[in-house]
N, CA and C of each residue as an Amber inpcrd file, in Angstrom:
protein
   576
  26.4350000  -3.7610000  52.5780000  25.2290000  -3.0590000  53.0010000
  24.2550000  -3.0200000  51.8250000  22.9910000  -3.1330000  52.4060000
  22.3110000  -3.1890000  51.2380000  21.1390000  -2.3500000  51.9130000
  20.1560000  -1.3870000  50.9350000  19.1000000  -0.3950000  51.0750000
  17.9920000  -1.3210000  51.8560000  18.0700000  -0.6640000  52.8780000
  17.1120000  -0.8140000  54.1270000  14.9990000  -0.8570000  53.3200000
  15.0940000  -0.3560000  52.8800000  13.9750000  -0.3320000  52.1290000
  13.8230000  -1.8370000  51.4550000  14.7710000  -1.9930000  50.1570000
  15.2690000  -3.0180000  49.1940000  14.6990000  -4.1640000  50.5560000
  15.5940000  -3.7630000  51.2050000  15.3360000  -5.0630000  52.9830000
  14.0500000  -5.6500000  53.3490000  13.4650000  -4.2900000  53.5010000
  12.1460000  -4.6310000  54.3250000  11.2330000  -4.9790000  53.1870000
  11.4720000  -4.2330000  51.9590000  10.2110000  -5.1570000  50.7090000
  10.3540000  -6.3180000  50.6030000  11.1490000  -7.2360000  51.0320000
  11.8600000  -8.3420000  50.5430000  11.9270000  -9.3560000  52.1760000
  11.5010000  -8.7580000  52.9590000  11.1190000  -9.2000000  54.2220000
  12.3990000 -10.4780000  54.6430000  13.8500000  -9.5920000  54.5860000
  15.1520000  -9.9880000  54.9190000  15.3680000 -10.0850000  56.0260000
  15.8960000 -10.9570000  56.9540000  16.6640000 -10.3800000  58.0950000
  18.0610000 -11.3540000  58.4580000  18.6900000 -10.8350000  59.1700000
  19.7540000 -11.7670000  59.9070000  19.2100000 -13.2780000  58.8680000
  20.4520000 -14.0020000  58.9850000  20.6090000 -15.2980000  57.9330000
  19.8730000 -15.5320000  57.0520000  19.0170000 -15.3900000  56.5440000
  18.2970000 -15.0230000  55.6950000  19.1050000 -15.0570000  54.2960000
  19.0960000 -16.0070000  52.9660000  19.8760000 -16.4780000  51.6730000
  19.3860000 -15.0520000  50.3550000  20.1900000 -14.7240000  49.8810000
  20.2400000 -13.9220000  48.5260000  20.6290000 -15.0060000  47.3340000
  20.0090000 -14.5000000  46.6520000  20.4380000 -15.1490000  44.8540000
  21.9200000 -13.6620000  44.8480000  22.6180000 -13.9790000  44.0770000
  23.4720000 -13.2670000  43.4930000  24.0570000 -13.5160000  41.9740000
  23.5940000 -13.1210000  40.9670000  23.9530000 -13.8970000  40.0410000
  24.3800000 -12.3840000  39.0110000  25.2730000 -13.0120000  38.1570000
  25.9100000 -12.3400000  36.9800000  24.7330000 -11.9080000  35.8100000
  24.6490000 -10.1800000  35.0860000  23.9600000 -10.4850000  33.9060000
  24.7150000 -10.5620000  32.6850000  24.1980000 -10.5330000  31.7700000
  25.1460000 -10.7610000  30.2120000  25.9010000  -9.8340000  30.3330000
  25.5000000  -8.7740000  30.4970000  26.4520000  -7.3820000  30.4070000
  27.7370000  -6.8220000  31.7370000  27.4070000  -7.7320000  32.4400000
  28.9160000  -8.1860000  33.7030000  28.1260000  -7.4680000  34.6780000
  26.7540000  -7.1520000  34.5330000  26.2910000  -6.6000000  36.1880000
  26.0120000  -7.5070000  37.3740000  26.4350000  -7.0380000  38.3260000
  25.8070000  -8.5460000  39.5490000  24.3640000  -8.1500000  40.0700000
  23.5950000  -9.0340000  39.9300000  22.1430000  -8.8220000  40.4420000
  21.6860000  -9.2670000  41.5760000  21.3410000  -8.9720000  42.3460000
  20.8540000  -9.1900000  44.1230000  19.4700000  -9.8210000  43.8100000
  19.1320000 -10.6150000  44.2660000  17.5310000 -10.9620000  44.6160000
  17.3710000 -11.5510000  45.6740000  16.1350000 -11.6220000  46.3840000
  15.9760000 -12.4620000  47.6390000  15.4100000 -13.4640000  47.0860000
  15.6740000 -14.2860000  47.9390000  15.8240000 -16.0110000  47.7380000
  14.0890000 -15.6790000  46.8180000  13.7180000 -16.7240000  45.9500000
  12.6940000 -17.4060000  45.4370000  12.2480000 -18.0680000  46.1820000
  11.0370000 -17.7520000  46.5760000  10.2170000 -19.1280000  47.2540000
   9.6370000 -19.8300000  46.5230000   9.6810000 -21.4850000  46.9270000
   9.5380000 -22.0630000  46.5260000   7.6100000 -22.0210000  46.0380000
   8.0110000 -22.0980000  44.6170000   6.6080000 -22.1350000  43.9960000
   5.4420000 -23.6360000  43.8310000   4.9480000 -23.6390000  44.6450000
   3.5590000 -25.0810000  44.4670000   3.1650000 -25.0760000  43.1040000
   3.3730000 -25.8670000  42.5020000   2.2840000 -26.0410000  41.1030000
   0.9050000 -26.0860000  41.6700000   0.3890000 -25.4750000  40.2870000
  -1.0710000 -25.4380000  40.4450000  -1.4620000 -26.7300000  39.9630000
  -2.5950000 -27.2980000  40.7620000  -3.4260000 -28.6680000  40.4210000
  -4.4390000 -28.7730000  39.8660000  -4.8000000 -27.6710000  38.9640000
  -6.0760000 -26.9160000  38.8160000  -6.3000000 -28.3250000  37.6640000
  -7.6440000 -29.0270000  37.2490000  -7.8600000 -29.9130000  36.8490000
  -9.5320000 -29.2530000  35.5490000  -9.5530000 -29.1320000  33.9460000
 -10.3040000 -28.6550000  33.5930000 -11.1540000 -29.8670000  33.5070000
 -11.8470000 -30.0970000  32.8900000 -12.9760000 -30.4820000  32.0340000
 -13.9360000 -30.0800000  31.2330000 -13.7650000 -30.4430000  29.7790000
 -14.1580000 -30.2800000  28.8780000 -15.1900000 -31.3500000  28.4760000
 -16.3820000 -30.8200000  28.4640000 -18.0450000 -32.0120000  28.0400000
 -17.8560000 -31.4520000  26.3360000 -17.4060000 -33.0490000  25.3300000
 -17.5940000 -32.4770000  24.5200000 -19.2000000 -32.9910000  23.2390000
 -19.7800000 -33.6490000  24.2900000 -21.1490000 -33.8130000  23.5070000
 -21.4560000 -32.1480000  22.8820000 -22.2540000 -32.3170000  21.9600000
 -22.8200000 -31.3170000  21.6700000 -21.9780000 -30.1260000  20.3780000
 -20.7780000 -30.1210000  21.2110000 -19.9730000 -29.6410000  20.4310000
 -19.0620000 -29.9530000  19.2820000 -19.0060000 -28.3750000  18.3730000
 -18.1430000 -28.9590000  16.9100000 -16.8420000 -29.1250000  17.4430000
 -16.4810000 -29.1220000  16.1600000 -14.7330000 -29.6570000  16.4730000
 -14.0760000 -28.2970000  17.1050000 -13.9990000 -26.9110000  16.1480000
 -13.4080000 -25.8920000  16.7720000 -13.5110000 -25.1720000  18.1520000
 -15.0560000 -25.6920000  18.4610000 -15.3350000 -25.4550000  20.1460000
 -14.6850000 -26.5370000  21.1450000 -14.5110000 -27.2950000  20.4890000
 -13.9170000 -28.4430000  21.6140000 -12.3730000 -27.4800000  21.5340000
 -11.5060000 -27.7460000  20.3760000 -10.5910000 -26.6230000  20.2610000
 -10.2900000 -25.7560000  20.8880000 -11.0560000 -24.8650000  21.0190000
 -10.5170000 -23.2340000  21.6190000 -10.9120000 -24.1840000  23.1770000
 -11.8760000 -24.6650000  23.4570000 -11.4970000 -24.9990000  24.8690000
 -10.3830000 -25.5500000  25.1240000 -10.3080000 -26.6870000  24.8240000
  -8.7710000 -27.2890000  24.6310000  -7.8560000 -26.3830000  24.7520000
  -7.5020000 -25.7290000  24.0590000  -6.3720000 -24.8100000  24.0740000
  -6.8260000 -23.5320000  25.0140000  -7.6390000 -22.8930000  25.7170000
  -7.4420000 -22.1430000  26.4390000  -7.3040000 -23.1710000  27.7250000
  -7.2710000 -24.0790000  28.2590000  -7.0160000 -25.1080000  29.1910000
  -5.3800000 -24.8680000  29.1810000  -5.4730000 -25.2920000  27.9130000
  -3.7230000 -24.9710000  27.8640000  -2.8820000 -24.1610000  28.5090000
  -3.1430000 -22.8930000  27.6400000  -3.2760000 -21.7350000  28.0610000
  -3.0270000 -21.1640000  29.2770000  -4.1170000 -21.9360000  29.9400000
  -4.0900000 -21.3780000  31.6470000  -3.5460000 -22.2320000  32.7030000
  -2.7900000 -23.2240000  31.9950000  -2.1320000 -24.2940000  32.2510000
  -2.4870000 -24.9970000  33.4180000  -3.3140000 -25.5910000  33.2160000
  -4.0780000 -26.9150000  33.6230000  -3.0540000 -28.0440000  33.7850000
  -3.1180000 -28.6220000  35.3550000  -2.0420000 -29.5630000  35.6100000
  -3.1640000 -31.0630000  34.5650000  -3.8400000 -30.9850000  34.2320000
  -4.6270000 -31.9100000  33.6690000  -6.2420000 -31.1460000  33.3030000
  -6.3280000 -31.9630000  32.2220000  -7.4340000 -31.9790000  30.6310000
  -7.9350000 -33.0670000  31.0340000  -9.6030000 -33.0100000  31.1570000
 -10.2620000 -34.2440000  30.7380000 -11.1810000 -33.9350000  30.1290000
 -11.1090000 -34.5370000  28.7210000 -12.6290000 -34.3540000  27.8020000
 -13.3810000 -35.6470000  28.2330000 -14.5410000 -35.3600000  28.0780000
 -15.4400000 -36.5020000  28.5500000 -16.7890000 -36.3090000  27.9360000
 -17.4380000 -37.6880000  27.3340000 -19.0840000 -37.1610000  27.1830000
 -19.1590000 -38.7100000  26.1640000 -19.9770000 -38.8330000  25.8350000
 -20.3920000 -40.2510000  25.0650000 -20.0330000 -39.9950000  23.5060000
 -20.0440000 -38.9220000  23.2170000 -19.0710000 -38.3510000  21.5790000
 -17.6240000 -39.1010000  21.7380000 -17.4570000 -39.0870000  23.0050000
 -15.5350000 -38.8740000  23.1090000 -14.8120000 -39.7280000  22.3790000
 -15.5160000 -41.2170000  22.0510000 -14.8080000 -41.8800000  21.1600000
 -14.9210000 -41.8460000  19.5580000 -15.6980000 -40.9980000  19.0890000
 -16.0140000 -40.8800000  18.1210000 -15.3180000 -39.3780000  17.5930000
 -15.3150000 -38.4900000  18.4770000 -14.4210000 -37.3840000  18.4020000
 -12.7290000 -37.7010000  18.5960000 -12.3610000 -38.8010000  19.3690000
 -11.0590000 -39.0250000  19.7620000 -10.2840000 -39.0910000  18.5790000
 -10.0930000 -39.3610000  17.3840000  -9.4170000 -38.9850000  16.7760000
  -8.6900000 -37.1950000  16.4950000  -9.5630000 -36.6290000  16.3720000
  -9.4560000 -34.7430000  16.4510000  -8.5510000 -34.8080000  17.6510000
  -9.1750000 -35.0750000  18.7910000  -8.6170000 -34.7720000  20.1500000
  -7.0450000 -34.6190000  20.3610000  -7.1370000 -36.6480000  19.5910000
  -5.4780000 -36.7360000  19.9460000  -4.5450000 -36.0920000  19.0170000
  -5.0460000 -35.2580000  17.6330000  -4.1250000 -34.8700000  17.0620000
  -4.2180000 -32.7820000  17.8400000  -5.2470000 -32.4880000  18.4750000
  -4.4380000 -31.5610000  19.0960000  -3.4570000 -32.1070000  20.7170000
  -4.2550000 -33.0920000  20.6920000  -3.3350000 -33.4230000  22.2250000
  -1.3720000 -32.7020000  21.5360000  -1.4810000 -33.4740000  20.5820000
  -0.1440000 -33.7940000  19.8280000   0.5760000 -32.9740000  19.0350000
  -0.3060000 -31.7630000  18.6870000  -0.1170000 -30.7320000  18.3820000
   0.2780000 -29.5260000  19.6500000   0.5420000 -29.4670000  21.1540000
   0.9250000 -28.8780000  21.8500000   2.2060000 -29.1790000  22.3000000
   2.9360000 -28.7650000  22.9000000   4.2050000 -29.2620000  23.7780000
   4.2430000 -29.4880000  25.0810000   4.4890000 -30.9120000  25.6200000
   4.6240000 -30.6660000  26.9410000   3.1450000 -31.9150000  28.0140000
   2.0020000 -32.1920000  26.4660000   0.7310000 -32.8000000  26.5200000
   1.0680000 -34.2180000  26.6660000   0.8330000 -34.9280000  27.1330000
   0.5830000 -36.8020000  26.9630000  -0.9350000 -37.3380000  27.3570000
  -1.4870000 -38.0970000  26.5870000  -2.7560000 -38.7530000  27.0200000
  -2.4170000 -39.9060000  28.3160000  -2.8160000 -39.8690000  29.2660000
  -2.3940000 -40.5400000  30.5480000  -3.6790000 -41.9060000  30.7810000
  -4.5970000 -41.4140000  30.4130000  -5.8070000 -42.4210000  29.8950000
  -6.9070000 -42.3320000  28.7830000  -7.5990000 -43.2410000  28.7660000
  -8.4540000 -43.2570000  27.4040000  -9.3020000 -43.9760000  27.6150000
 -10.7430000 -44.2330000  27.6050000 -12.0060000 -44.8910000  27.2530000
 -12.8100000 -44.4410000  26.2320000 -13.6570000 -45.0270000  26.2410000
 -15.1020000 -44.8180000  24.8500000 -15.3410000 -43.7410000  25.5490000
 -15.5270000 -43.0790000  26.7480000 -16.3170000 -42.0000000  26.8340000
 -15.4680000 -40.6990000  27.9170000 -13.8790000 -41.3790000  27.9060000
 -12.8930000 -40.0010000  28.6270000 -11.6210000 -40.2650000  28.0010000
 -11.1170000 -39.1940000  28.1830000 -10.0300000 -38.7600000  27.5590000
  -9.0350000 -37.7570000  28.4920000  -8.1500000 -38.3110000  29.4450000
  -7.3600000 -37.6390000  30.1390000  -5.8900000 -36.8770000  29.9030000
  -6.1240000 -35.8820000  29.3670000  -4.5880000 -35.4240000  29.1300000
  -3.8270000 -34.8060000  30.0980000  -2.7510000 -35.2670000  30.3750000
  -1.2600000 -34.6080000  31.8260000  -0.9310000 -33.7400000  30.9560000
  -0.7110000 -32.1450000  31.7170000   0.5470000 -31.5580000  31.2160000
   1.8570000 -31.1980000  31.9250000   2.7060000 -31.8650000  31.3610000
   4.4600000 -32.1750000  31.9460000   4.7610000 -31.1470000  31.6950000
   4.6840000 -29.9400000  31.1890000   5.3070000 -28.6160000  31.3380000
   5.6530000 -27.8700000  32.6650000   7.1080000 -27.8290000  32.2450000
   7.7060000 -27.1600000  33.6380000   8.1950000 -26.0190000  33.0180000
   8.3880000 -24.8380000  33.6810000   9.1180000 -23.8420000  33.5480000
  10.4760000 -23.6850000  33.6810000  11.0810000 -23.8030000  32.4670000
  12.3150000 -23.8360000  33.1940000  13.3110000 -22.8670000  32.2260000
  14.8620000 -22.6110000  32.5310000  15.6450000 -21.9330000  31.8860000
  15.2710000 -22.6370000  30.3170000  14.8000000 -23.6360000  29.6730000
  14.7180000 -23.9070000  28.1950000  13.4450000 -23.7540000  27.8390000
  12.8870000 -22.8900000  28.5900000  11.1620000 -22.5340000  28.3600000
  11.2550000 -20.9390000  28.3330000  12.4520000 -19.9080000  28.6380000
  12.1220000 -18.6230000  29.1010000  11.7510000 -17.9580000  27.4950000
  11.6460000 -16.6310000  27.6230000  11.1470000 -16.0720000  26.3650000
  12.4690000 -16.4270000  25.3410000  13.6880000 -15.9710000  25.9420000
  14.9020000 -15.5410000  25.0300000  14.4860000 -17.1690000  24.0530000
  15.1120000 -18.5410000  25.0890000  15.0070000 -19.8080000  24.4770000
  14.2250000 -20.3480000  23.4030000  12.8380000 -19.6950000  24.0280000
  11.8350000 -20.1100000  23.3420000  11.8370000 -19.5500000  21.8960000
  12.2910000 -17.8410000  21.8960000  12.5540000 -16.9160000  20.5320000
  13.4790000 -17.7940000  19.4770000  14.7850000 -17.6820000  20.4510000
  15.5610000 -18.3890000  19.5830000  15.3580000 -19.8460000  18.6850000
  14.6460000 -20.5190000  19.4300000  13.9500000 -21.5580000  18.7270000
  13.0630000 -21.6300000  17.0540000  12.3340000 -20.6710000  17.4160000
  11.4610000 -20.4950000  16.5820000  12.0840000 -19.7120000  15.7470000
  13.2400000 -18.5570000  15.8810000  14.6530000 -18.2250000  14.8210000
  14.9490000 -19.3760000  14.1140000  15.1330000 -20.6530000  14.8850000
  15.8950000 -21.3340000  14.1890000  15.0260000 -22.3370000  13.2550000
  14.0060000 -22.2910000  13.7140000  12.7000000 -23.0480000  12.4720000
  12.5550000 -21.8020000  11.5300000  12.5800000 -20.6760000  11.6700000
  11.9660000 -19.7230000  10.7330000  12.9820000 -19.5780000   9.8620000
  14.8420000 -19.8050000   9.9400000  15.8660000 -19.3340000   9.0600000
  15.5510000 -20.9190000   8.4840000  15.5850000 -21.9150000   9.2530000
  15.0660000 -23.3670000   7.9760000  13.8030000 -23.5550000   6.9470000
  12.6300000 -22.6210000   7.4460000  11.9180000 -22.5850000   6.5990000
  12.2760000 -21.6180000   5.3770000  13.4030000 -20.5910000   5.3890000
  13.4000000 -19.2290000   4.4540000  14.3060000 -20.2770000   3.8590000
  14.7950000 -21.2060000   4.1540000  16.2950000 -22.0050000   3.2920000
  15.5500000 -23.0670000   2.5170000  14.6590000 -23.5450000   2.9760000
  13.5110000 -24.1860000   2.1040000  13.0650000 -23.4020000   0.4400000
  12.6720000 -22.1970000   1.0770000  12.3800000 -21.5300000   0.4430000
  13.0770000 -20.8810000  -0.6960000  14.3760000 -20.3000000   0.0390000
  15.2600000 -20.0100000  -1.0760000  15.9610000 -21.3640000  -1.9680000
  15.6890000 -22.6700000  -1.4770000  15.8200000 -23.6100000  -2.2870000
  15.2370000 -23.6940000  -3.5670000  13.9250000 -23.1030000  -2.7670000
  12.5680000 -23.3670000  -4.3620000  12.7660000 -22.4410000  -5.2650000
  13.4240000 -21.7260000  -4.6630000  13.2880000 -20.0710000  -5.9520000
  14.4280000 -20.6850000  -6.9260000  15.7020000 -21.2440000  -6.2870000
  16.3970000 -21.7680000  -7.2100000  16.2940000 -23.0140000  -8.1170000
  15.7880000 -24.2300000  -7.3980000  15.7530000 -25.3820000  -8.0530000
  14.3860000 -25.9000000  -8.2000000  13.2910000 -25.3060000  -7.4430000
  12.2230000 -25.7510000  -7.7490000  12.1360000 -26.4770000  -6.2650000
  10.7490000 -27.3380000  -6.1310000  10.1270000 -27.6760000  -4.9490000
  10.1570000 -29.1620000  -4.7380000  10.5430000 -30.4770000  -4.2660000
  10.1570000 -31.5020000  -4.5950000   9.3350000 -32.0050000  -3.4550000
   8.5410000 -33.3620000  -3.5550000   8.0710000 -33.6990000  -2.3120000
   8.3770000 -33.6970000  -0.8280000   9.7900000 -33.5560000  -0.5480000
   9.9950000 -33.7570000   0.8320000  10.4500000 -32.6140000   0.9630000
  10.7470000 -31.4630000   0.4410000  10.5210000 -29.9710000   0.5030000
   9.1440000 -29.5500000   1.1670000   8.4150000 -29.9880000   0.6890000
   6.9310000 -29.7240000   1.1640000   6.8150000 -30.0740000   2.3860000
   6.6920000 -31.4710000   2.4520000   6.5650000 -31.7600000   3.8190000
   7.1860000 -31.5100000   5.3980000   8.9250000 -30.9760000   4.6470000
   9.4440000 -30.5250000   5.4710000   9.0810000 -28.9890000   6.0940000
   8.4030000 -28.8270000   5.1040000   8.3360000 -26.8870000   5.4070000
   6.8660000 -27.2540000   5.8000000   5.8890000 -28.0520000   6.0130000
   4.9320000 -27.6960000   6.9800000   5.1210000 -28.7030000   8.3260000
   6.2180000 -29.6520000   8.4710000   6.8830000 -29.5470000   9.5470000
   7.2740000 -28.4790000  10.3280000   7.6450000 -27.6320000   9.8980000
   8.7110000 -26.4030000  10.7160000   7.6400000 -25.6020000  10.7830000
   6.8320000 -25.5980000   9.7600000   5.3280000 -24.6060000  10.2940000
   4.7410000 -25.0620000  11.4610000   4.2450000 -26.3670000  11.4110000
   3.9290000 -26.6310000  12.6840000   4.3120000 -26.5990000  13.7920000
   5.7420000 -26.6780000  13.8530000   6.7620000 -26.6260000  14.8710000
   6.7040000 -25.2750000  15.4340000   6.3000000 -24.2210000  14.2670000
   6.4850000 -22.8710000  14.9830000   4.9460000 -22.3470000  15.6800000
   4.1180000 -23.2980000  15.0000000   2.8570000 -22.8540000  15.8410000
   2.6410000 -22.9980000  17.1730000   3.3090000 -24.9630000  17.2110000
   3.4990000 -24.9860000  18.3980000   4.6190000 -23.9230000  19.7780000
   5.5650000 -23.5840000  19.1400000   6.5650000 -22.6930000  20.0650000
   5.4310000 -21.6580000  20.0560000   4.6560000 -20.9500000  19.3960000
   3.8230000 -19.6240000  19.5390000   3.1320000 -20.0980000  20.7770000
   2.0390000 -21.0600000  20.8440000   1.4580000 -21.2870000  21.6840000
   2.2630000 -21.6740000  23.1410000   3.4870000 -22.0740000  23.0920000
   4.0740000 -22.3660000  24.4480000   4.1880000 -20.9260000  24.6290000
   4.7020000 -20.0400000  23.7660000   5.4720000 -18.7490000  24.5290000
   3.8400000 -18.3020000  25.1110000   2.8610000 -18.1530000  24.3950000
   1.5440000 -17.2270000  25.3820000   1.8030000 -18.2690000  26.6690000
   1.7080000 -19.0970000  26.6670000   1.0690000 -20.3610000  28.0500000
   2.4730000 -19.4890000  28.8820000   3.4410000 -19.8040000  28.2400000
   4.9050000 -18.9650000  29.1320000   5.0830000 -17.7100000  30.0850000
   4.1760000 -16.7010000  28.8100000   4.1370000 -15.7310000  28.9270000
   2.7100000 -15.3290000  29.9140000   1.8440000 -15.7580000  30.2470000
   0.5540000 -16.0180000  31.0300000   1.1160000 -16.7780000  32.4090000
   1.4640000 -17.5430000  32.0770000   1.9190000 -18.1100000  33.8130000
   2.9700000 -17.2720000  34.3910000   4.2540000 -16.5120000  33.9610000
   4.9550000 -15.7810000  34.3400000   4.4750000 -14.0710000  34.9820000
   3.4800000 -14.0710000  34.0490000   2.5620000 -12.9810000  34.5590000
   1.5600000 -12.9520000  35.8100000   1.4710000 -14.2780000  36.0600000
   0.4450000 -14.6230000  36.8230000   1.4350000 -14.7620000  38.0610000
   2.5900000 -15.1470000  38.4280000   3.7570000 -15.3850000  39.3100000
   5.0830000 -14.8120000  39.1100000   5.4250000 -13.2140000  39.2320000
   6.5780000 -12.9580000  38.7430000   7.0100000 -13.2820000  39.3830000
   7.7150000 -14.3030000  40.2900000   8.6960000 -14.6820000  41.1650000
   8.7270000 -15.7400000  40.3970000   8.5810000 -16.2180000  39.2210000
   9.1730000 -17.1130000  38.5280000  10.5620000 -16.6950000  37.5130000
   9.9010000 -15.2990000  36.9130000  11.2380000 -14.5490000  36.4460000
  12.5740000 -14.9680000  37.0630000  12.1500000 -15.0590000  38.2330000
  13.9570000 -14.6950000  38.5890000  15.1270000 -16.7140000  38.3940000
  13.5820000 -17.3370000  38.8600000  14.4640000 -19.0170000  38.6920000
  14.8500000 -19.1670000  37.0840000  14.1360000 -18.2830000  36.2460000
  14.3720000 -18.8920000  34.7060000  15.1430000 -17.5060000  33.9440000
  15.6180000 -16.8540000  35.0890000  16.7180000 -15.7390000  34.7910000
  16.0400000 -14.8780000  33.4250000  14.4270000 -14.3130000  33.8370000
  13.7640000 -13.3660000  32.2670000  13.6480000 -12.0420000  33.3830000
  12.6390000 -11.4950000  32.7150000  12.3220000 -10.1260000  33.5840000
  11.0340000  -9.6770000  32.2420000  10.6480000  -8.4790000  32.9190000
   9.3000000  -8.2650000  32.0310000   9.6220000  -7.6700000  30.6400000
  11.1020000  -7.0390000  30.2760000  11.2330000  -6.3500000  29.1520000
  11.3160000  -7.6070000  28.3470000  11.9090000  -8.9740000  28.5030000
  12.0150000  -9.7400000  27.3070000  10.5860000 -10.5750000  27.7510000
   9.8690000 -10.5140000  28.0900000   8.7010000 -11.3270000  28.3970000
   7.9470000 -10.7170000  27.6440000   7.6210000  -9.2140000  27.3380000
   7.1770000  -8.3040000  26.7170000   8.2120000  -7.9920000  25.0160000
C-alpha cells in the first residue's frame, strides 16, 4: 500500500511502473516511473562581427550554459576570429565543431546527462585534479619546480575549470527539469 495522496500527485493507477531503488544508507526509495525527457533543440546564434574577444566569450559560454543542442557563430570576422573560437570550443566538455567556413562556425553539444555527469561524479572529479595539483605542489616545496611540473599543473587547472563550468550547465538544466534527478540518482541537497 502506498499513500493515496503520494498516488494521486504522481497520477498512478492500476499497472502503472514504479522505480524502486536502494539508497547508500540501505533505504528503499519509491518513485514513479520518469518520463521520458525530449532534449531540447534549442539552436543559439552568435553574430560575432563587431565584437571583442570576451563578448563573443561570455556569449559563447552562456549558450553553454543554457545548453544549446547547437552554437553557431557566424559573421564575416568568423575566419579571422576562428582561431579564439576553437580554443574555447575546446576548452568546454562535451563541444565538437560539426562545420566550418570563412564566415560560420557550427558547434554540436554531445552532452548528455547522465549517472557520470551528476553533482557527486562531477565533485569527485575535480577532488581528484585538485589532490594532483596539491602533489604538484608539495613536490615544489620539496625539490623545486621543473618544466613539466608547470605544464602539468596548468593542465589540471584547466581541467578543473572545465568540470566548474559543466557542474553550473549540470546544475541549471537539473533545475530547469527535476525529473531528471531521479534517472541520474541526485536530489536537490547534493545539487545544492
Amino acid at each position: 500500500a502506498l499513500p493515496i495522496s503520494w498516488i494521486r500527485h504522481n497520477n498512478l493507477n492500476a499497472g502503472k511502473n514504479v522505480l524502486i531503488s536502494e539508497t547508500a544508507q540501505g533505504d528503499l526509495q519509491i518513485a514513479a516511473e520518469v518520463p521520458k525527457v525530449v532534449p531540447r533543440k534549442e539552436i543559439i546564434t552568435i553574430k560575432v562581427d563587431g565584437k571583442d574577444e570576451e563578448s563573443i566569450h561570455l556569449d559563447f559560454l552562456l549558450a553553454y550554459v543554457r545548453d544549446a543542442s547547437s552554437i553557431i557563430l557566424e559573421g564575416r570576422e568568423v575566419s579571422r576570429k576562428s582561431g579564439k573560437i576553437l580554443e574555447m570550443v575546446k576548452s568546454l566538455i562535451g563541444l565538437d565543431v560539426i562545420e566550418q567556413s570563412t564566415q560560420t562556425i557550427v558547434v554540436k553539444n554531445f552532452f548528455t546527462l547522465d549517472r557520470e555527469t551528476s553533482p557527486p561524479m562531477l565533485l569527485k572529479k575535480m577532488d581528484i585534479v585538485n589532490r594532483a595539483s596539491f602533489g604538484l605542489l608539495h613536490s615544489f616545496f620539496q625539490k623545486g619546480f621543473v618544466s613539466e611540473d608547470l605544464s602539468e599543473l596548468q593542465k589540471l587547472y584547466d581541467q578543473n575549470a572545465r568540470l566548474y563550468i559543466l557542474i553550473r550547465k549540470t546544475q541549471l538544466k537539473l533545475l530547469e527539469n527535476p525529473a531528471l534527478m531521479r534517472s541520474i540518482q541526485t536530489d536537490y541537497l547534493q545539487l545544492f
